[in-house]
C-alpha positions as CSV (number, residue, x, y, z in Angstrom):
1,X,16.4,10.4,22.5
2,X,15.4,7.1,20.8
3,X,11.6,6.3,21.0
4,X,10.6,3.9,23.1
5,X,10.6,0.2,22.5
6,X,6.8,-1.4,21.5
7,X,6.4,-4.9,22.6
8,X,6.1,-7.8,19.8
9,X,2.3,-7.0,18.7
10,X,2.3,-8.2,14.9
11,X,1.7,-5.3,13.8
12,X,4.5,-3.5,11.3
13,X,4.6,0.5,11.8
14,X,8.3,3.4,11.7
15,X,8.9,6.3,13.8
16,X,8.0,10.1,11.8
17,X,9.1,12.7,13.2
18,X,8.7,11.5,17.2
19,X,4.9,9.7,15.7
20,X,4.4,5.9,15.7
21,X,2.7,5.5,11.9
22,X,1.3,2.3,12.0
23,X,1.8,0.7,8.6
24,X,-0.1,-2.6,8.8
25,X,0.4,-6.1,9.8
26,X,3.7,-8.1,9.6
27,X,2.6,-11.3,8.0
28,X,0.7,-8.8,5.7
29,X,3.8,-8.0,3.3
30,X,4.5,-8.2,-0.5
31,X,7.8,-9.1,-1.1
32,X,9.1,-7.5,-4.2
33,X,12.8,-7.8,-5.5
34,X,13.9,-8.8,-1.5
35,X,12.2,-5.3,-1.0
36,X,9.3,-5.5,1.8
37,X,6.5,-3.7,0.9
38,X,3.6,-3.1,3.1
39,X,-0.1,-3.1,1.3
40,X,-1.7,-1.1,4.0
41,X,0.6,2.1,3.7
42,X,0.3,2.0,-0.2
43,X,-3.0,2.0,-0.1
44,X,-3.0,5.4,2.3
45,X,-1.0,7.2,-0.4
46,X,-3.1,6.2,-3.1
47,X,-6.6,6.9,-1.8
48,X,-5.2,10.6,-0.4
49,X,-4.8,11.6,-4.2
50,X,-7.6,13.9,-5.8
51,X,-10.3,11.4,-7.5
52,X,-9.1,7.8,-5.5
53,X,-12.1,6.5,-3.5
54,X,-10.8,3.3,-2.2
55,X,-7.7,0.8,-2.9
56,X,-6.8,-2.5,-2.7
57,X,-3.1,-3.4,-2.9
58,X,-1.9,-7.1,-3.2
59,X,1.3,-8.4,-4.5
60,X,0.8,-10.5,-7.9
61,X,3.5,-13.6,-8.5
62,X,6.1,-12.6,-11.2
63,X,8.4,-14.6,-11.9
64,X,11.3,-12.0,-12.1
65,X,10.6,-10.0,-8.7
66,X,9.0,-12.6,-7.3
67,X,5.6,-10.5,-6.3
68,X,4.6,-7.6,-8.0
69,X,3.0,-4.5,-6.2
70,X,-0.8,-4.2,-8.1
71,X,-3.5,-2.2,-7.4
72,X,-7.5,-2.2,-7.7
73,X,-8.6,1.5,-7.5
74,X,-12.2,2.9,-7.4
75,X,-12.1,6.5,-8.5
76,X,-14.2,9.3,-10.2
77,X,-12.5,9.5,-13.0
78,X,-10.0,7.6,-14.8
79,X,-6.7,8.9,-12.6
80,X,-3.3,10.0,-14.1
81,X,-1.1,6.3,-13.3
82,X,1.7,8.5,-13.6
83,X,1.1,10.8,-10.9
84,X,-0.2,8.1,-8.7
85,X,2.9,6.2,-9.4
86,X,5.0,9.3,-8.4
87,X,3.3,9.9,-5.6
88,X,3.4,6.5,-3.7
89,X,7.5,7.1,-5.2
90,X,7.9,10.2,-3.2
91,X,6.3,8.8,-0.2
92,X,7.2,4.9,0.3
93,X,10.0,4.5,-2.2
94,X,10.2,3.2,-5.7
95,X,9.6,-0.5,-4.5
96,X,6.3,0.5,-3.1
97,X,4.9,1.8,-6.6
98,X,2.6,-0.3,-8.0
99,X,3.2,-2.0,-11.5
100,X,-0.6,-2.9,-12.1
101,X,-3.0,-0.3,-11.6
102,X,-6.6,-1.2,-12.5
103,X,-9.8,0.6,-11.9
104,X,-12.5,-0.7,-10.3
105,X,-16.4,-0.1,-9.9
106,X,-16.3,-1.5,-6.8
107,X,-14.2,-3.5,-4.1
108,X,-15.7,-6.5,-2.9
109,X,-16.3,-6.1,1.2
110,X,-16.5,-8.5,3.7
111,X,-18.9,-7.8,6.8
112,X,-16.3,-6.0,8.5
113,X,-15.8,-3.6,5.4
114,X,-12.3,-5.1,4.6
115,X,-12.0,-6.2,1.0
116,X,-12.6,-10.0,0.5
C-alpha cells in the first residue's frame, strides 16, 4: 500500500519504513552537481556522531558543482572528518557529504535558537 498523499506544505521530507521523516524545508536546499541536498537532514547525521554538539550546514558557491555542501561543527574534541564524512555517506548519499568541515566554538543563534 502506498502512503498517503501530504498536501503542498513547503516542507521537504521521504517515506522510511511506513514513517514520514521530515527533512526540512523546500526552498531550504543546496544544490550540488544537479544533486539536491537538504541542510536540515545533514545536520541530524552529523550531530548524532560521538563528540558533535551542534551543526550548521550551508552550501558554499563553487564554481565546478555549483554549491558545495560545508559545515560549521561545535564538538568536544576535534572529530575524525573521515568518519563524519562516512557517516552522512552511509546515510544521505555521497552528495550529501560535506566538503568543508570546520569547527566551531560556537554557532551564532538568533532568538529563536536557529543559527543566524
Amino acid at each position: 500500500m502506498a502512503p498517503p498523499a501530504l498536501p503542498a506544505c513547503g516542507d521537504l521530507g521521504r517515506w522510511v519504513d511506513g514513517r514520514l521523516e521530515v527533512l526540512g524545508r523546500v526552498d531550504d536546499v543546496i544544490v550540488t552537481g544537479g544533486e539536491n541536498v537538504a541542510p536540515a537532514a545533514v545536520e541530524r547525521v552529523l550531530t548524532a556522531q560521538p563528540g558533535v554538539r551542534a551543526a550548521c550546514v550551508v552550501g558554499l558557491p563553487d564554481p565546478e558543482w555549483g554549491a558545495v555542501v560545508a559545515a560549521a561543527l561545535v564538538v568536544d574534541a576535534p572529530p575524525a572528518a573521515d568518519g563524519l564524512r562516512a557517516a552522512v555517506r552511509a546515510v544521505l548519499g555521497r552528495a550529501a557529504v560535506p566538503r568543508v568541515l570546520r569547527t566551531v566554538d560556537a554557532l551564532p543563534l538568533r532568538g529563536i535558537g536557529k543559527p543566524d
